[in-house]
C-alpha positions in Angstrom: 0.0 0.0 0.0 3.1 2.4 0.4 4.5 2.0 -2.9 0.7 2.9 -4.4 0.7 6.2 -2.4 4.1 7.0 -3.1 3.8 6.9 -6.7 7.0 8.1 -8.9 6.8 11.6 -10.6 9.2 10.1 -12.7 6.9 7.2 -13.7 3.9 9.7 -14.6 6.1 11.9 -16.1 7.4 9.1 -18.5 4.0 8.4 -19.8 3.2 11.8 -20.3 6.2 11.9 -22.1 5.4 9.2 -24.9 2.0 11.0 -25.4 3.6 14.1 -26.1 6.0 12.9 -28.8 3.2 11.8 -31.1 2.8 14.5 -33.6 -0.9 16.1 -34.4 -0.5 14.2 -37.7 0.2 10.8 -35.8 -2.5 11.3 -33.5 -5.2 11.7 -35.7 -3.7 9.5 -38.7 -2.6 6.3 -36.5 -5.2 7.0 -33.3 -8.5 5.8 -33.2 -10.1 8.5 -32.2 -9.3 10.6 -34.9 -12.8 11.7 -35.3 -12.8 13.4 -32.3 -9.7 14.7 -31.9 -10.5 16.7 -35.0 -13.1 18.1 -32.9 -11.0 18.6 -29.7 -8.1 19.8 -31.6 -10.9 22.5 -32.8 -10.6 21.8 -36.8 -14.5 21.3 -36.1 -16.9 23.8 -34.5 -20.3 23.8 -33.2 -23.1 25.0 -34.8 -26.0 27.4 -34.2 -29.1 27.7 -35.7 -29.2 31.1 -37.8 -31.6 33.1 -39.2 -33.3 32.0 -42.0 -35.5 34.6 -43.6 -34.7 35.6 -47.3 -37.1 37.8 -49.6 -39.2 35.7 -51.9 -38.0 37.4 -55.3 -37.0 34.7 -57.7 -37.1 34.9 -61.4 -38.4 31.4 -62.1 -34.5 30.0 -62.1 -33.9 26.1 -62.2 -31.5 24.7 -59.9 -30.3 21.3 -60.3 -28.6 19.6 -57.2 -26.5 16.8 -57.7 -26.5 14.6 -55.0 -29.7 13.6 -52.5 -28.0 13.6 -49.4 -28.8 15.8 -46.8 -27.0 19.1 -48.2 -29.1 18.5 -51.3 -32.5 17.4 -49.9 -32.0 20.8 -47.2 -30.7 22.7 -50.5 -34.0 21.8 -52.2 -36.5 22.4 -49.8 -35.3 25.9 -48.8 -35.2 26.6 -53.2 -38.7 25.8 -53.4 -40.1 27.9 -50.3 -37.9 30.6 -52.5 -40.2 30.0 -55.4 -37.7 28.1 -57.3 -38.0 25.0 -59.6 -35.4 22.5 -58.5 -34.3 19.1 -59.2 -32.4 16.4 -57.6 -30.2 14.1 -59.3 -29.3 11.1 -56.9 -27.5 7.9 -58.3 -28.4 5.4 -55.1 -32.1 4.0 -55.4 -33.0 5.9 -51.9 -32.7 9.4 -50.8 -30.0 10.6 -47.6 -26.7 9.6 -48.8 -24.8 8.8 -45.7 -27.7 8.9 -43.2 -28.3 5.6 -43.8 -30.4 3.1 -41.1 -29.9 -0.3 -42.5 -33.2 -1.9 -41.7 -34.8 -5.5 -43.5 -34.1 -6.1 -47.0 -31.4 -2.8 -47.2 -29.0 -4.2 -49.6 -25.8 -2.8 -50.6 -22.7 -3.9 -53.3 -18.9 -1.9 -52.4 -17.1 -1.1 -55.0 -14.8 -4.6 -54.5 -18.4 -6.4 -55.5 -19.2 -7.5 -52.1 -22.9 -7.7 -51.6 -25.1 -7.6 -48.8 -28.7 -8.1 -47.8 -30.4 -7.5 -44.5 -32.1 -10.0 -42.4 -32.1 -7.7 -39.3 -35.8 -8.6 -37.7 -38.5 -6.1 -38.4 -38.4 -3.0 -36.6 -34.7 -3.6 -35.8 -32.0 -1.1 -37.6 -28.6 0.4 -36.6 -27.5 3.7 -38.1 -24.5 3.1 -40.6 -23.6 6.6 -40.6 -25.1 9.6 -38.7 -26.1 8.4 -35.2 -25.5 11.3 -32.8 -27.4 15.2 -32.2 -25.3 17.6 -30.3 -27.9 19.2 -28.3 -26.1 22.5 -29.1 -26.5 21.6 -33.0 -29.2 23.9 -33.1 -30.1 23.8 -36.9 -29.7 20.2 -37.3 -32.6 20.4 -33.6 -34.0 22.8 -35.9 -34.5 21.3 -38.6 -36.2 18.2 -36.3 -38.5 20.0 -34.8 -39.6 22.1 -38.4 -40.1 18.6 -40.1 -41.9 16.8 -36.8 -39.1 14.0 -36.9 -39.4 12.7 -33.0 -35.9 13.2 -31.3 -35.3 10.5 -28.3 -31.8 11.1 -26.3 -28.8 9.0 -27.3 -26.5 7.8 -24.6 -23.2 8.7 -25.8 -21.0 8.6 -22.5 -21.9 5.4 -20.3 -19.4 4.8 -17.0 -20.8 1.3 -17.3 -19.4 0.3 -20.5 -16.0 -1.2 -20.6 -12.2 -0.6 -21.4 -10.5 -3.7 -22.9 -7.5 -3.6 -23.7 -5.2 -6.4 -25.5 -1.5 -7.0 -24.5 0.8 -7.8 -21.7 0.3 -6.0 -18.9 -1.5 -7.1 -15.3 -5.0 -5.1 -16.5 -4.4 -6.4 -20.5 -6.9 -8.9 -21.9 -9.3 -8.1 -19.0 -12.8 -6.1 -19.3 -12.6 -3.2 -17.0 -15.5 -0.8 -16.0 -14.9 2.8 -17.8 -15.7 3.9 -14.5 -12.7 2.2 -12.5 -9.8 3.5 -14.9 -12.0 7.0 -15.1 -11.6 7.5 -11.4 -8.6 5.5 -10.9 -6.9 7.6 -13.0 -8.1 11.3 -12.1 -7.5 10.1 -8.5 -3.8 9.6 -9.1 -3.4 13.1 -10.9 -5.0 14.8 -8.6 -2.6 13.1 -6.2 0.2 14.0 -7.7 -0.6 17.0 -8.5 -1.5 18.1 -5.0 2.1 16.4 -3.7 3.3 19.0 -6.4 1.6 21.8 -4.7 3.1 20.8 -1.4 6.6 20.8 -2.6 6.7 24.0 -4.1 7.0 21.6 -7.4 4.7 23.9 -9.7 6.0 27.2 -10.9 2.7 29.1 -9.9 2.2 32.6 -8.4 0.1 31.5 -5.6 -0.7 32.8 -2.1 -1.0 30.4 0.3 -4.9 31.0 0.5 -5.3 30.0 -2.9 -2.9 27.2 -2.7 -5.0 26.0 -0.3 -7.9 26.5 -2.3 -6.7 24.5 -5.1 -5.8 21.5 -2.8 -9.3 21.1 -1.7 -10.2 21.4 -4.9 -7.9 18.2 -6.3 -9.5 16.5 -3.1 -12.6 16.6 -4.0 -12.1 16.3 -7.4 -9.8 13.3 -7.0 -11.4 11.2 -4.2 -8.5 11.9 -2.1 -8.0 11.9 1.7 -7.6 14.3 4.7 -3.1 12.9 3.8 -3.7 14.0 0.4 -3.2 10.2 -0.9 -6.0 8.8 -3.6 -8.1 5.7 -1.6 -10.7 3.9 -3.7 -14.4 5.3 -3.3 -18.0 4.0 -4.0 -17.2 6.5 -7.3 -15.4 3.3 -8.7 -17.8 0.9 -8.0 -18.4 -1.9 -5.7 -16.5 -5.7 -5.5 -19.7 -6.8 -3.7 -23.2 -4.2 -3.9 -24.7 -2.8 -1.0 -28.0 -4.4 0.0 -30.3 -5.0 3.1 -29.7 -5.4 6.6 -26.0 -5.2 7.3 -24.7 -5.3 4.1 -23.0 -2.5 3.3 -21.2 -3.5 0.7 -17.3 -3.9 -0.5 -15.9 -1.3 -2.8 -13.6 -2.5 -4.9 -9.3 -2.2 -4.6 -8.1 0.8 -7.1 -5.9 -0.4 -10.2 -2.3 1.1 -9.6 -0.8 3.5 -12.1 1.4 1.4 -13.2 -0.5 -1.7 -14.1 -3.0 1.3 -16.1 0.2 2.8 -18.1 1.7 -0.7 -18.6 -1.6 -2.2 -19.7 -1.9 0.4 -22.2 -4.7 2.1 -20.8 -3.4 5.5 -20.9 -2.5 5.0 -24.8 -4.9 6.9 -27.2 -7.2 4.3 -28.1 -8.6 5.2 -24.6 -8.3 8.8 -24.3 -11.5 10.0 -22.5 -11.8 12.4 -25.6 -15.8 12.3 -25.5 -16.4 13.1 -22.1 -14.6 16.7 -22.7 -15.2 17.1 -26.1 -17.9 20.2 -27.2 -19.3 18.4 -29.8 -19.6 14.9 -27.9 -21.1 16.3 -24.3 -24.9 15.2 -23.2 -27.3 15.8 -24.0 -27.0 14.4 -26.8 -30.0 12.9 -29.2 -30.9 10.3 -32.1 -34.3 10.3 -34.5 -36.6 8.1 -33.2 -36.5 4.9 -35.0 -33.2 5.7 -37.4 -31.5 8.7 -38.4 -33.5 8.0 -41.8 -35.8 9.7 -40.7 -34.6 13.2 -41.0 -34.2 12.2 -44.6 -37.1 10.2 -45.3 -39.0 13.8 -43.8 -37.3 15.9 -46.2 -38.1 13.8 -48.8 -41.8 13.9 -48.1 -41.8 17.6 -48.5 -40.4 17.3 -52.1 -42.6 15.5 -54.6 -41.3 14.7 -57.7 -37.9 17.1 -57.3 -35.9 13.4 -56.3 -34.9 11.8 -59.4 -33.3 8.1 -58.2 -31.0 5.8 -60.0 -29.5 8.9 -62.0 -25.4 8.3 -62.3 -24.2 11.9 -63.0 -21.4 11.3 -65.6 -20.3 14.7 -66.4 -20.9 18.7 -65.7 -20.1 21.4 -67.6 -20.5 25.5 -67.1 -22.3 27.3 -69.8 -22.5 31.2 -71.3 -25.9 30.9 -69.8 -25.8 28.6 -66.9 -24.8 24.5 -66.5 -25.5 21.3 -68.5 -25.2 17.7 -66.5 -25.5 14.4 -68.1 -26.4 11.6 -66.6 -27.2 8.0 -66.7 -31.0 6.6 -65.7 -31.4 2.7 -66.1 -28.2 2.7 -68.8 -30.1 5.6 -71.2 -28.4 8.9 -71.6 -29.6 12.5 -70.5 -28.9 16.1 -70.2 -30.1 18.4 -67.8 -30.2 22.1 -68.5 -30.1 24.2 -65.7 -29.4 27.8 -64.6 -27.5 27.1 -61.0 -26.1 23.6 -60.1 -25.5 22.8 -56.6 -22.9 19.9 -56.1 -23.1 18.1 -53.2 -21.0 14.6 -54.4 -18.8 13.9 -52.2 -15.1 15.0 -53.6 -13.8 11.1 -54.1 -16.7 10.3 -56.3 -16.9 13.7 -58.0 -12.6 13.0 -58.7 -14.3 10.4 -61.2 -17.1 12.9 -62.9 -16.1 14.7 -66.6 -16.5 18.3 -65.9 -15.2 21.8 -67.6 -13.8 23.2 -63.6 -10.5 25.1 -63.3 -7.1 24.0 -62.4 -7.7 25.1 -58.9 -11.0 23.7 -58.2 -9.8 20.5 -60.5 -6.7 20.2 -57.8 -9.0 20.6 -55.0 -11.6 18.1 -55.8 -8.7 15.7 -56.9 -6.4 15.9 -53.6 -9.2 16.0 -50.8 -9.1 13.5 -48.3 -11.7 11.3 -46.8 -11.5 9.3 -43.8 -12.0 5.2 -44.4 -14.3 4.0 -41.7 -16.8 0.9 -41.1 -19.5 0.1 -39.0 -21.0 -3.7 -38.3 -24.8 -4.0 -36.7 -24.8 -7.3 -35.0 -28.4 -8.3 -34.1 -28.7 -10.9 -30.6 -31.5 -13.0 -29.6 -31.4 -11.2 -26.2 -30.0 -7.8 -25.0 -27.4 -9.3 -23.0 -25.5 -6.2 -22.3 -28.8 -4.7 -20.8 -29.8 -8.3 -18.9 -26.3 -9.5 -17.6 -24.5 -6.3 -17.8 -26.8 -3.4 -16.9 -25.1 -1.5 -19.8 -28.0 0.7 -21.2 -26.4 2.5 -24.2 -22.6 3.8 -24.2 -19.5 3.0 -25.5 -17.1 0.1 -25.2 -13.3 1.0 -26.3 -10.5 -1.4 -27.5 -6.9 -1.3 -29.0 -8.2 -3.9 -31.3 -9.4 -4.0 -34.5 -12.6 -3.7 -33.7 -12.3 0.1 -31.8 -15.4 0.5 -30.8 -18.6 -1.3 -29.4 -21.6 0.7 -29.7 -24.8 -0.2 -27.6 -28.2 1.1 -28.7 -29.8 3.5 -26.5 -33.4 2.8 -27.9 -36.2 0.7 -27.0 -34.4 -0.6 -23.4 -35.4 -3.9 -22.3 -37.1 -5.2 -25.3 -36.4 -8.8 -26.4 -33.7 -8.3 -29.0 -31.3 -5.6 -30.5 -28.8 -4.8 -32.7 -25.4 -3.1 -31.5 -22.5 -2.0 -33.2 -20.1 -4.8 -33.3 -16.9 -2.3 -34.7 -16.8 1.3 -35.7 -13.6 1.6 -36.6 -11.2 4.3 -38.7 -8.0 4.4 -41.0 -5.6 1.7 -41.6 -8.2 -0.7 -38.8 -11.0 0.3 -41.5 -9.3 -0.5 -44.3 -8.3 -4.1 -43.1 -11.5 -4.7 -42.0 -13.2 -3.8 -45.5 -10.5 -5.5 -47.0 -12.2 -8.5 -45.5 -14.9 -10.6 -46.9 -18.2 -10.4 -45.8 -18.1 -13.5 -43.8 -14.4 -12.5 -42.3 -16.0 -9.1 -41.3 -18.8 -10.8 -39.1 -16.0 -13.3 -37.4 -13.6 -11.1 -36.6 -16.5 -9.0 -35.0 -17.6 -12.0 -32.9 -14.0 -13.1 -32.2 -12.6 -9.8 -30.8 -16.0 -8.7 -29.2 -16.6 -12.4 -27.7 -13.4 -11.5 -26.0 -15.5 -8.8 -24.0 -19.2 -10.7 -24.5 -18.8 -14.5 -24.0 -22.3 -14.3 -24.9 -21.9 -13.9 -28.5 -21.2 -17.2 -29.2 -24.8 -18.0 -27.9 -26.7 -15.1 -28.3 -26.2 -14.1 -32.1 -28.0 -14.1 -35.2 -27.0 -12.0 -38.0 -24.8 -9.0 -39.6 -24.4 -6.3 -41.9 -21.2 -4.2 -42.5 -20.6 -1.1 -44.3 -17.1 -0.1 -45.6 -17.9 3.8 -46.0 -14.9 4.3 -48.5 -15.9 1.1 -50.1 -19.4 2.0 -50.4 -20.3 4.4 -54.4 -21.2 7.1 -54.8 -19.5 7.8 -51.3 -16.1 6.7 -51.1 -15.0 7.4 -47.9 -16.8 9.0 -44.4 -16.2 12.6 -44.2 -14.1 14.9 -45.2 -10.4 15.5 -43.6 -8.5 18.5 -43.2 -5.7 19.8 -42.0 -4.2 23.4 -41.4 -2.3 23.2 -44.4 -5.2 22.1 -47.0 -7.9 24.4 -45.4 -5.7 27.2 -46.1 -5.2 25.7 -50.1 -7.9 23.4 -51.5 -10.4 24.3 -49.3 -11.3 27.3 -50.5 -11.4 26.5 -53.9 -14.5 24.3 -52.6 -16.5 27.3 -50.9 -16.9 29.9 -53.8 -18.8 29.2 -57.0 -17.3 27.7 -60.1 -18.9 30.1 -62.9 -22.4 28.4 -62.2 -21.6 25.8 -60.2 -21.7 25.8 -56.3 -19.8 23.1 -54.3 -22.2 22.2 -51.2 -21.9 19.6 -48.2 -20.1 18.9 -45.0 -17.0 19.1 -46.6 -17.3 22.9 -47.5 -17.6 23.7 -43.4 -16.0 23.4 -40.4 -18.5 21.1 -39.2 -16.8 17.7 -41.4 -18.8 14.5 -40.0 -21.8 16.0 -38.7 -25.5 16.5 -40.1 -25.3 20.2 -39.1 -22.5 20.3 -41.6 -24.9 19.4 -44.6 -27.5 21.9 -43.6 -25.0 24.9 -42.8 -23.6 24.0 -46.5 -27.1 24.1 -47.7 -28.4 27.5 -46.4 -25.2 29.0 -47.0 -25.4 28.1 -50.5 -28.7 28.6 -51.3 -28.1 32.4 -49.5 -25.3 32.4 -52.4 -27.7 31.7 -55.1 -30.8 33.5 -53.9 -28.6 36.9 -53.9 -26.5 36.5 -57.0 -30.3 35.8 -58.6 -32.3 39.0 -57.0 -29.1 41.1 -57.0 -29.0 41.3 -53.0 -25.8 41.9 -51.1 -27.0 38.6 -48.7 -24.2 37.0 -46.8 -24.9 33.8 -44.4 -25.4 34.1 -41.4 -28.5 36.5 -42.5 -28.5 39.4 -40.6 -32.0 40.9 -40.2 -32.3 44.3 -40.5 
């Protein structure tokens, strides 16, 4: 017990120092979390809900939109309360793009030929792309509430949920409550930290007062006792629950530092990134029965504007506006339009014949777009919620799989689907590399490690290999200082008559909100260059 109370600066400091060599690039190349360190490295920013109230003065212009995702379907239905006649070229045989729900019967063929069916049981889904609402996302809330899509909250950050980490050290190979490492860990710090303090360690202009202050503060924060020295507390959990009568219950023995560093639970695969993160705080919320939905609502409101099945092949700026062929059921078209707004995502639209400059050319050909994959495995019984008491939340790994995701709908029904992997980079692209069949084992292999009751429990899969998958060829856009300040800005101003729309043209890369800022921006763009307004978005009312 001396040795954990007496823990070497030198060991903490050593750990520290590993993190610290791992370049920004590194981190969010090699790291799993790369997703959300963009966000926490703040290369993406929240986003409000802004005024939305242009004049009604259109000329009877045509816009077509390429693309029936979510920028386009948003793009569309603001056009048309504008008075304009727009239409929607989409080359899948459903509307949303990547807010996908994968539900019965959804079927899909990657670009490597694999093909997939689902047999998920009726009224069972998982959401392949989109899954989470920041509750300070106020336009994508917005947007929910304008369109009556039901909004239910999503359990994004679940102390419950486990750490499992594969390797060599004393806690390696082991599921571990998030909440153990969680408090084990800040109770250490804030140990240390507060020996710091004592020692006059910490170069800090403090008076004693408020030295005091902030030792009190580390207590409490930590767990620590009246010495200063972190003790297990109830925080962590308990070996054997409190119940009736006399028993009170036996909370269970801290993990030492050491065996957390040396198990590799300090590595970045476990980074506590969602718990601090703006964009990944509760509340945070989910469309009731699938993500779809915010599509499928959008689509309702636009009646013969959707054109499905049409593979836009090229698109080319005219004297008096922009001509896009396409392909419907193997027979050739052209589309005449005054505006186009191009939402493809820039892999796909790499592939497309078009008239652009050098500049925009460059930019479309050298974006890049995250790999990433997602399995739904669907179980007989909710096991996690039944054996586990694990209602939503996040398991994390240093295995291929990354991530297991646990549904935070419809709690304590029979069956359910959860997210066997959610993984990124070079994890994603060995996964998609797999078969079908390989996909779904090394899924049940590596999450059996953490649920023995796989083995018994499931039924059947679907995977989706985002940068596999046409007409999407990747997740999201990526950026870095260095490309924002080059190709990205060929991306946000028009091309002659052609305006580049979608997350990838905001600050908001991987989130809904970033398809509907693109969308009202743009459609501010068009709406002013067509009534000759000076309107710039954000709208400012007079």
């Amino acid at each position: 017990m001396k040795q954990k109370h007496n823990l070497p600066f030198k060991l903490f400091s050593q750990s520290l120092t590993v993190l610290k060599q791992l370049s920004r690039r590194d981190f969010l190349t090699k790291s799993s979390l790369a997703y959300p360190a963009l966000l926490s490295l703040g290369m993406i920013t929240s986003a409000p809900a802004h005024a939305f109230e242009l004049r009604q003065q259109n000329k009877g212009k045509h816009v077509v939109i390429l693309g029936g995702g979510l920028c386009g379907l948003a793009s569309a239905y603001e056009l048309k309360k504008l008075g304009y006649t727009c239409t929607i070229l989409e080359a899948r045989h459903r509307a949303g793009g990547r807010c996908w729900s994968i539900r019965k019967e959804a079927t899909n063929t990657e670009i490597n030929q694999i093909q997939q069916t689902a047999k998920f049981d009726e009224g069972l889904y998982f959401n392949a792309g989109p899954s989470r609402i920041p509750h300070h996302h106020q336009l994508t809330m917005q947007y929910c509430r304008e369109l009556n899509v039901p909004l239910e909250v999503y359990n994004n950050i679940n102390e419950n949920s486990y750490y499992f980490a594969e390797g060599k050290g004393a806690l390696s190979n082991k599921k571990i409550r998030a909440r153990e490492i969680h408090n084990d860990v800040r109770g250490y710090t804030n140990e240390l930290l507060a020996k710091a303090i004592d020692q006059n360690k910490l170069d800090l202009a403090m008076s004693k007062e408020d030295m005091e202050k902030v030792i009190e503060y580390l207590r409490a924060e930590g767990g620590l006792d009246i010495h200063k020295l972190y003790k297990a507390s109830a925080r962590r959990g308990y070996s054997d629950a409190p119940g009736a009568g006399d028993k009170a219950g036996k909370i269970g023995d801290p993990h030492t530092l050491h065996d957390i560093i040396q198990s590799a639970l300090l590595d970045p695969d476990f980074y506590n990134v969602p718990e601090y993160t703006y964009e990944l705080q509760m509340t945070m919320f989910q469309a009731k029965g699938g993500m779809d939905s915010i599509a499928k609502a959008f689509e309702a409101k636009l009646p013969g504007t959707i054109q499905l099945g049409a593979e836009v092949s090229g698109i080319k700026n005219t004297n008096t506006g922009v001509e896009v062929t396409y392909k419907v059921k193997g027979e050739n078209k052209l589309l005449s339009a005054d505006y186009c707004i191009c939402t493809i995502p820039l892999p796909v639209l790499s592939n497309i014949d078009h008239n652009f400059s050098s500049e925009v050319s460059r930019a479309i050909d050298f974006a890049s777009y995250i790999p990433t994959g997602k399995i739904g495995l669907q179980f007989r019984r909710r096991f996690w919620e039944e054996d586990e008491s694990i209602y939503g939340g996040i398991t994390h790994t240093n295995n291929e799989i990354t991530q297991i995701f646990y549904p935070s709908n419809d709690y304590q029904s029979k069956k359910g689907v959860l997210i066997g992997y959610y993984n990124f980079n070079d994890k994603a692209k060995r996964t998609g590399a797999l078969s079908v069949s390989d996909r779904e084992k090394l899924a049940l292999e590596k999450g059996g490690l953490i649920h023995p009751q796989y083995s018994k429990e499931f039924e059947n899969s679907f995977s989706v290999s985002w940068h596999l998958t046409p007409y999407s060829l990747g997740g999201w856009a990526l950026y870095t200082s260095e490309t924002r300040a080059s190709i990205y800005k060929a991306l946000i101003k028009p091309e002659q008559n052609v305006y580049f729309a979608g997350e990838h043209t905001t600050y908001l890369n991987a989130w809904m909100a970033g398809a509907f800022e693109a969308a009202r921006s743009t459609v501010t763009a068009i709406h002013g260059r067509v009534t000759e307004q000076h309107l710039n978005y954000p709208v400012q009312k007079n």
